[in-house]
C-alpha positions in Angstrom: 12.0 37.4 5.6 10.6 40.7 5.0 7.6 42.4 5.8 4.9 41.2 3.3 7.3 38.7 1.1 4.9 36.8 -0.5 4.5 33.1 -1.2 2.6 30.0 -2.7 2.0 28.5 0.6 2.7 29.4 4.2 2.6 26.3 6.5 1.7 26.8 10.4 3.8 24.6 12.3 6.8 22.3 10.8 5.6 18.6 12.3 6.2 16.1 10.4 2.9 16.8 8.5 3.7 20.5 7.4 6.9 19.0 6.7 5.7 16.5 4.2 2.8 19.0 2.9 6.0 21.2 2.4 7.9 18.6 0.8 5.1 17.4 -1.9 4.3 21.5 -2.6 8.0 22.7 -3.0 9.0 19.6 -5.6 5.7 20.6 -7.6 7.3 24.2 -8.0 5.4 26.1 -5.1 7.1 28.6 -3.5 6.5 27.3 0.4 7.6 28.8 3.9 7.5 26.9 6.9 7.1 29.1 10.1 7.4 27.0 13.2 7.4 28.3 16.9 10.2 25.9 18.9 13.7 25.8 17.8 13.3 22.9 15.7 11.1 21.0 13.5 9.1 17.9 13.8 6.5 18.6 16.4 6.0 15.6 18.3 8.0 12.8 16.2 11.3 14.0 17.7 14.4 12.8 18.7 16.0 14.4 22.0 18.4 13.3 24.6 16.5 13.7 28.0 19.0 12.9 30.3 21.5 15.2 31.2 25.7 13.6 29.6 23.9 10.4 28.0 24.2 9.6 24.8 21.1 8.0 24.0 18.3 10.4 22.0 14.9 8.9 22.7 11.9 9.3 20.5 10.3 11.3 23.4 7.1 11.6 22.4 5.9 9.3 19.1 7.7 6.2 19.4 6.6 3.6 16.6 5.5 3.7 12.9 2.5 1.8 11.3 0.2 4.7 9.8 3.4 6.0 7.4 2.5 5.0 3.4 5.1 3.6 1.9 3.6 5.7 -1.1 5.0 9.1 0.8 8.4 7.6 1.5 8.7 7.1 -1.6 6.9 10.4 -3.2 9.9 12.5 -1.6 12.8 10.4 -1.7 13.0 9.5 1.7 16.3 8.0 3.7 14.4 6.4 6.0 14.0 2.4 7.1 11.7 0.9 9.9 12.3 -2.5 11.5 10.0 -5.0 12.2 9.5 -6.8 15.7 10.1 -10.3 15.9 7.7 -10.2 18.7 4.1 -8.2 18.7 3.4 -9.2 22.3 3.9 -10.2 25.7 1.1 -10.2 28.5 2.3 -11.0 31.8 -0.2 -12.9 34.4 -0.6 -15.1 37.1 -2.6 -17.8 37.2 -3.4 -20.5 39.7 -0.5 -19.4 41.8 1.7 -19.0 39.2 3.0 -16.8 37.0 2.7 -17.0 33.5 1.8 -14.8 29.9 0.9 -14.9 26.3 3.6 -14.4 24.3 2.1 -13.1 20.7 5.1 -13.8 17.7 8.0 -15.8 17.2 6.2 -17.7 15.0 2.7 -19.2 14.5 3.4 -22.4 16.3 4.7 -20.2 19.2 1.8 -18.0 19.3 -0.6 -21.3 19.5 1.3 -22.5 22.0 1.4 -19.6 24.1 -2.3 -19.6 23.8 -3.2 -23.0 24.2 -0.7 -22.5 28.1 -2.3 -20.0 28.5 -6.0 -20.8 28.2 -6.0 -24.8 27.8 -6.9 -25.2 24.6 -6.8 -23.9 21.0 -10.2 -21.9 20.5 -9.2 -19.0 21.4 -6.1 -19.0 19.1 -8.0 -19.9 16.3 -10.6 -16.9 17.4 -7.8 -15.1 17.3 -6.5 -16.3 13.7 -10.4 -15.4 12.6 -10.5 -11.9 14.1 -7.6 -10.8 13.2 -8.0 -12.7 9.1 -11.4 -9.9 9.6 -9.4 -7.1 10.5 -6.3 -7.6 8.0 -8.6 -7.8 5.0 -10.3 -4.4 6.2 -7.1 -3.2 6.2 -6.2 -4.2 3.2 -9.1 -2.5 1.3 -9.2 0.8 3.8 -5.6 1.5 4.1 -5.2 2.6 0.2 -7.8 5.2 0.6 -6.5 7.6 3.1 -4.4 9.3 0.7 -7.2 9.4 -2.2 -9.9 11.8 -1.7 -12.4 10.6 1.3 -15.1 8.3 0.1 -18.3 8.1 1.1 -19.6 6.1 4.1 -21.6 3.8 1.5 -18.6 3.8 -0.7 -16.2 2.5 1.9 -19.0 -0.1 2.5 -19.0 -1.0 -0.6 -15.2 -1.5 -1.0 -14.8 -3.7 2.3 -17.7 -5.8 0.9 -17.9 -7.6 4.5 -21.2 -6.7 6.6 -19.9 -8.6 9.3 -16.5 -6.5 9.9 -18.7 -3.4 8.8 -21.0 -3.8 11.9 -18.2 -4.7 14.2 -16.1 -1.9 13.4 -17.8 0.7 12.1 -21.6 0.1 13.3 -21.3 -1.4 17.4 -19.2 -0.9 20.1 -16.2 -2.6 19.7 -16.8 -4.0 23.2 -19.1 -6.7 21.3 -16.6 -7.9 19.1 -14.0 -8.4 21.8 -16.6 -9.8 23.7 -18.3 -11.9 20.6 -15.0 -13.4 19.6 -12.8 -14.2 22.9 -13.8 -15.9 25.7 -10.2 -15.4 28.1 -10.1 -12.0 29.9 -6.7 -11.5 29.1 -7.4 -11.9 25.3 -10.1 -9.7 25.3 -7.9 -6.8 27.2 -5.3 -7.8 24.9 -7.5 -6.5 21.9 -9.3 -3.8 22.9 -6.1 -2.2 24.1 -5.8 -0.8 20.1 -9.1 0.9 21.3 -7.4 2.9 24.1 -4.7 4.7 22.9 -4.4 8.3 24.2 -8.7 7.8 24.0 -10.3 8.0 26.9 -13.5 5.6 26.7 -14.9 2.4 27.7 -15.4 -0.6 25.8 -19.1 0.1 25.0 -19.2 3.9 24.7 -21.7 4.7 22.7 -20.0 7.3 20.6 -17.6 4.8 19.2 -14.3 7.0 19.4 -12.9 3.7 20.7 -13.8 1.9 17.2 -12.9 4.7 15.2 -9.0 4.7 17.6 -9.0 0.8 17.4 -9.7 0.8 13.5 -6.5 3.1 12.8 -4.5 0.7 14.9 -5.3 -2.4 13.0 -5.2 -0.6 9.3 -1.2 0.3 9.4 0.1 -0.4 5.8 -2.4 -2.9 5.6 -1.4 -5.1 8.0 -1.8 -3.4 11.3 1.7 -3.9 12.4 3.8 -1.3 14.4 7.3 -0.8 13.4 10.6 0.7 15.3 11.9 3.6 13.2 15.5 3.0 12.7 17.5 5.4 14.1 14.7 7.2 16.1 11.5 8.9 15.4 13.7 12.6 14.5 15.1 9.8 12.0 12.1 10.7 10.0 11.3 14.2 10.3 14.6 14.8 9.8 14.4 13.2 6.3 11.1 14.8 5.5 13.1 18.4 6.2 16.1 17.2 3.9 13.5 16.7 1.6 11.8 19.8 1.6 14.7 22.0 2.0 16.0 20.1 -1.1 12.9 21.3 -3.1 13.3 24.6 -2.3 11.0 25.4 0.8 12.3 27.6 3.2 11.6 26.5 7.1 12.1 29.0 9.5 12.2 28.0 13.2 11.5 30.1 16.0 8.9 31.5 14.2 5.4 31.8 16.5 1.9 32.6 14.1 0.0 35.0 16.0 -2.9 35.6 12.8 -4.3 34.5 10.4 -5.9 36.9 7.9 -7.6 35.6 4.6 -10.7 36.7 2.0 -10.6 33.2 0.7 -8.5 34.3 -2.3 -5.1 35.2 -0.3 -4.0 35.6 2.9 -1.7 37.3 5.1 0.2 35.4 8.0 1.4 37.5 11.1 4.4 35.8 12.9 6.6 36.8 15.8 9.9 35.5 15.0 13.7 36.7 16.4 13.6 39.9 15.0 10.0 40.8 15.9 6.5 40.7 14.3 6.2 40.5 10.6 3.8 39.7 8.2 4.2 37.5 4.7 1.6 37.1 2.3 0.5 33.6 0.9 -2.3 32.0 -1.6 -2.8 29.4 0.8 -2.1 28.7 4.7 -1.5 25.2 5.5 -2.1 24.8 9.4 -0.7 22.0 11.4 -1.4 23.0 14.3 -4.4 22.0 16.3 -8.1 22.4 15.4 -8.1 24.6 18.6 -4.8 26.9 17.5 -6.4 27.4 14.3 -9.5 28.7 15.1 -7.6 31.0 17.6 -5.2 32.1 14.5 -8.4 32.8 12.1 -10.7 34.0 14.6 -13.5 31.7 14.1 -15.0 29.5 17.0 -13.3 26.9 18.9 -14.5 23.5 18.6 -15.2 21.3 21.4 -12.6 21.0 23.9 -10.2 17.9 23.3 -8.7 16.1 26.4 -6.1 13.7 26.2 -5.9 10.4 28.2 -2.0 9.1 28.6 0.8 8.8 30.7 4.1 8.9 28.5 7.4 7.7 30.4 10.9 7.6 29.1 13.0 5.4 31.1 16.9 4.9 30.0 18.2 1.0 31.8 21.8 -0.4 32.6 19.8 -3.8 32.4 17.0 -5.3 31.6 15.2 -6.7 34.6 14.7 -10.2 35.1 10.9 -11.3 34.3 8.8 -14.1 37.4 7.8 -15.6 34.6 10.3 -18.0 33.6 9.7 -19.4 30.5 10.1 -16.3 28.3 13.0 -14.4 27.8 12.6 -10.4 28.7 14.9 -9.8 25.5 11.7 -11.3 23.7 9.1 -9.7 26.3 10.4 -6.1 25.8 11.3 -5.8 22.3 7.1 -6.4 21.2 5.0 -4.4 23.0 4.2 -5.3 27.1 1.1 -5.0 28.1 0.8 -3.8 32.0 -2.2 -4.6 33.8 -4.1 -4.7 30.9 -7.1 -7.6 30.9 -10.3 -6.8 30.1 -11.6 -6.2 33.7 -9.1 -4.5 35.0 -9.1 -1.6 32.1 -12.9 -1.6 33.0 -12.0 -1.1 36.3 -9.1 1.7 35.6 -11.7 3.8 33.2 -14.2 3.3 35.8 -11.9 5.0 38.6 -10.9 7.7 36.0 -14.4 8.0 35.1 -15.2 9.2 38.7 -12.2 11.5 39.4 -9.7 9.4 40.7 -6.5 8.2 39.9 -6.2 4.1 38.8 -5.4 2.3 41.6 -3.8 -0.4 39.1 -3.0 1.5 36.3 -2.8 -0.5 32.9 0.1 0.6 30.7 2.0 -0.3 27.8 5.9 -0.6 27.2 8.5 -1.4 24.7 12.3 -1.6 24.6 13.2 0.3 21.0 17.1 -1.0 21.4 16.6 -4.0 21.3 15.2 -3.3 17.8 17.5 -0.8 16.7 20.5 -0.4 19.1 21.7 2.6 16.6 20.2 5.0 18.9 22.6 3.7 21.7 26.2 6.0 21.4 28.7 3.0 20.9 29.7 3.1 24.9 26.0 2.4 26.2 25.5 0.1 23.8 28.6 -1.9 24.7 27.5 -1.8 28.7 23.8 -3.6 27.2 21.9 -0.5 28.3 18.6 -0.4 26.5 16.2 2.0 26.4 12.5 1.6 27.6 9.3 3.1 27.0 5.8 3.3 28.5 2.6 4.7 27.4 -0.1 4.3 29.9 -3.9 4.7 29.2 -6.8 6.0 31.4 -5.4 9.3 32.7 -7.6 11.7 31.8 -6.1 15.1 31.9 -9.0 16.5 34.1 -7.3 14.1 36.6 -4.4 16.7 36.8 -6.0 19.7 36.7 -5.7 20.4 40.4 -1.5 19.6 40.6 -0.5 18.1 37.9 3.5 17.4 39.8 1.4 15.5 42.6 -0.9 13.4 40.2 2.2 12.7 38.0 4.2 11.3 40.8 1.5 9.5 42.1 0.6 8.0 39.1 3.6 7.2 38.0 4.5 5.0 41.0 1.8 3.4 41.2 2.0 2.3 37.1 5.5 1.1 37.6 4.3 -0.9 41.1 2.4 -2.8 38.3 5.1 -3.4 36.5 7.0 -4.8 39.4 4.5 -7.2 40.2 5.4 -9.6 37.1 9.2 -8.7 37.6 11.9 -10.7 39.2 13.4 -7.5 40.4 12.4 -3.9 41.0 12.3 -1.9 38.1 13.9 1.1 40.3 17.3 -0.9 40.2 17.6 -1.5 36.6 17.2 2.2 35.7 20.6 4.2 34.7 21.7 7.2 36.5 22.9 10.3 34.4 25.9 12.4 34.6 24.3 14.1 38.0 23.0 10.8 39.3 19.7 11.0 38.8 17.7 8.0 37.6 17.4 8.0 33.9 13.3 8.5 33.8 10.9 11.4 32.8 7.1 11.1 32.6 4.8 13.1 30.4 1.2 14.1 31.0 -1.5 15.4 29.3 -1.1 18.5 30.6 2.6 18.4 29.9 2.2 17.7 26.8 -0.4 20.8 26.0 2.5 22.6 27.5 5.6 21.7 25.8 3.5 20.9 22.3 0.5 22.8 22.8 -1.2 19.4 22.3 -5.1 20.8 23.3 -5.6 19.1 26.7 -2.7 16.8 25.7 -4.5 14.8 23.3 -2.1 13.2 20.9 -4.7 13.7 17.9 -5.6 17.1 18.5 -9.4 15.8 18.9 -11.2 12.6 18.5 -10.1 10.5 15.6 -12.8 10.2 12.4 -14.0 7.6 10.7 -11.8 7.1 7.6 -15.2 8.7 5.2 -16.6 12.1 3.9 -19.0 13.1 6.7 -21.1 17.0 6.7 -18.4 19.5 6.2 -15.6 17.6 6.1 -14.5 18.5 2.0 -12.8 16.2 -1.0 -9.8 15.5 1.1 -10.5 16.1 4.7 -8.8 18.8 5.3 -11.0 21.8 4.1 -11.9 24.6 6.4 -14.6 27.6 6.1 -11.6 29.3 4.4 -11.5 28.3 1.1 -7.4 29.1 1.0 -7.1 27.9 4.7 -6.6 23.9 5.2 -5.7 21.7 8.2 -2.8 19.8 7.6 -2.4 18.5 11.0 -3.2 15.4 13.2 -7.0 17.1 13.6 -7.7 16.6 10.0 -9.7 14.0 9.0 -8.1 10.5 8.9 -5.2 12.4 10.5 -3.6 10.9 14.4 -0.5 8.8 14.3 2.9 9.5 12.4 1.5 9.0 9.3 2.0 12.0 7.0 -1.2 11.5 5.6 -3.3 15.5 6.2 0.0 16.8 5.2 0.2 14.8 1.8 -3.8 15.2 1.6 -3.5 18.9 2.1 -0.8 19.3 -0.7 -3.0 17.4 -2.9 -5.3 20.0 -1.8 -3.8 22.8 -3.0 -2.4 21.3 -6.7 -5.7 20.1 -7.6 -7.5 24.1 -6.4 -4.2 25.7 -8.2 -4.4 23.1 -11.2 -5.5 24.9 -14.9 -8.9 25.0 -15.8 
């Protein structure tokens, strides 16, 4: 590039949202460069092999799909497949003495089954069946919208046309559903766990940022479910580049955006890339970067600070460990989602402790085993010896619970999640793990503060902020993604009805951008 080369668009930051923005803008004929600070594209939804001589590259940060239109895949062309899991859940507990779990899938008579074990009869399955009938019809009538422009609260009303789900999801605390519908602690933790993710907050906070995380957890492609991406989450950011390369956009890495200068009508974007500073003119600036980094680029005042709540641990096996309970099998229990210390109580208990400064004493967590899924990110010679991969995403760890040494607080906490692990295992975790080439165990944890680090996630938080309601509220534009710039959009995870692998601001914000460059 040269000083002052001018183009359609300049994008901030090549995540898979600038990637797809880019994508949509460079097969409409825009002239689009992609300026992104690390060495490679994708931002977060990466591939990357963490452990030194194994041949295994983990989705190290994102790790499933639900939030991705199929509308986008097909927009651009994509090579890209996701994989359903034959199982959504398994809950480990013990109970009179013994253990046992609810195993969610393998069928429906399964899934009653489990449930009727579990809690002695069939209520709460059929609670269950009701509950989740509410939520897949919202989803159903919600999902469509979030790439149209953003209706209006009383719009979205109208179109879900159910005042029932409308004041458990969108009006109370989601605390009085769970609590309104399910009678078993475990059931109720089970649930509200969708309200947790990387969101620090109880049940009944009052602000509802657990509603507004829970309701983009149920609303995936209309049916809420969470799918393994086949061959790794750089799988799909790798497509999105092909794509956009193909069109014509240019993507430079190792680009950093110190500025952003604009009059509303143009703009100029000053970068530091290999070769030093330089500065290329653009009609619009597409940012997909934080809220936070873009008010730093333009100059304008920060928001409020974001703070991000999750514990993400990569973990590489020779063997899958051997489960106390006996009656499921852990190549079922780890291939759906595993919920760790997770009833109702106890994440009461963990936000509680978090709450007041201290680390969970039983930490609840979450963990999935994406081989056993999709072994194609196995090289052949793992896959052979039955390694599988294995990931964990724990909830209520504030980053403030870091602040004062973050190595300490990330050891701690990281022994003490996988302690609760152990507890419903037949054998230590520790003796399952691989070792890589220099015999270390194959494990790496992530916390907030880590990931503000490595990503410049603000305070770690995996949404840049606190997730919106999927409506036009004060200031927030036609699509969501409007700033006080006029020429200046967010195209990132901060944007309205943005969070999640989803490519949803960055289609928004090329929709954007057509419609304000469109004749008359």
């Amino acid at each position: 590039m040269t000083a002052h080369e001018g183009h359609d668009v300049v994008i901030v930051g090549g995540g898979h949202n600038g990637l797809v923005a880019a994508a949509y803008l460079a097969r409409a004929g825009r002239s689009v460069l992609v300026l992104e600070r690390l060495g490679n594209t994708g931002g977060a939804a990466v591939s990357s092999r963490p452990f030194t001589g194994i041949d295994a590259p983990l989705s190290r940060y994102s790790y499933l799909v639900s939030l991705l239109p199929r509308k986008i895949v097909r927009d651009l062309g994509l090579d890209f497949r996701v994989r359903a899991r034959t199982v959504s859940s398994y809950t480990p507990v013990e109970r009179d003495g013994r253990p046992t779990g609810l195993l969610v899938g393998g069928g429906e008579r399964r899934t009653r089954e489990a449930f009727a074990r579990l809690t002695g009869s069939d209520a709460e399955y059929e609670s269950w069946r009701r509950f989740y009938g509410m939520t897949g019809r919202v989803a159903r009538k919600v999902f469509p919208t979030l790439t149209e422009p953003l209706p209006t609260r009383d719009a979205l009303r109208r179109r879900i046309d159910d005042e029932d789900a409308w004041r458990l999801l969108f009006e109370e605390p989601i605390g009085a559903a769970v609590e309104e519908h399910f009678a078993d602690d475990l059931v109720r933790g089970v649930v509200l766990t969708d309200a947790l993710i990387g969101t620090f907050a109880d049940a009944h906070d009052p602000s509802l940022r657990q509603n507004r995380c829970f309701l983009y957890h149920v609303i995936g492609g209309g049916t809420g479910d969470w799918d393994v991406p086949v061959g790794g989450m750089g799988a799909l950011t790798d497509a999105i580049a092909g794509a956009a390369r193909q069109a014509g956009a240019v993507l430079a890495t190792g680009h950093e955006v110190l500025r952003i200068d604009t009059d509303g009508r143009s703009a100029e974007v000053t970068y530091r890339g290999p070769d030093g500073e330089g500065t290329v003119a653009a009609r619009h600036v597409l940012v997909g970067a934080s809220p936070k980094e873009l008010a730093a680029l333009t100059g304008d005042e920060p928001p409020a600070p974001a703070e991000g709540a999750q514990l993400k641990v990569n973990m590489l096996l020779a063997r899958l460990p051997r489960l106390r309970d006996p009656s499921v099998d852990p190549r079922e229990a780890f291939s759906g989602t595993f919920h760790i210390a997770e009833g109702y109580e106890q994440l009461a208990a963990a936000h509680a402790q978090a709450a007041s400064g201290a680390l969970p004493t039983a930490p609840p967590s979450e963990t999935y085993c994406h081989s056993l899924t999709d072994p194609t990110i196995l090289g052949p010679d793992l896959a052979d010896r039955g390694y599988q991969t294995l990931t964990l995403f724990g909830l209520h760890a504030p980053a403030r619970l870091f602040a004062r040494d973050n190595d300490a607080a990330r050891e701690e906490l990281l022994k003490s999640t996988l302690a609760q692990l152990d507890a419903h295992l037949a054998e230590p975790l520790a003796g399952c793990l691989a070792t890589d080439a220099d015999g270390r165990p194959c494990i790496e944890a992530k916390t907030p503060l880590d990931l503000e680090r490595d990503l410049r996630l603000p305070g770690g938080n995996i949404f840049h902020r606190d997730l919106s309601f999927p409506y036009a509220q004060e200031h927030t534009g036609r699509w969501g993604v409007e700033t006080r710039h006029a020429n200046v959009l967010l195209c990132g995870a901060g944007a309205v009805r943005g969070g999640g692998v989803s490519g949803v601001p960055g289609h928004n914000a090329a929709m954007a951008v057509l419609e304000a460059s469109a004749p008359g």
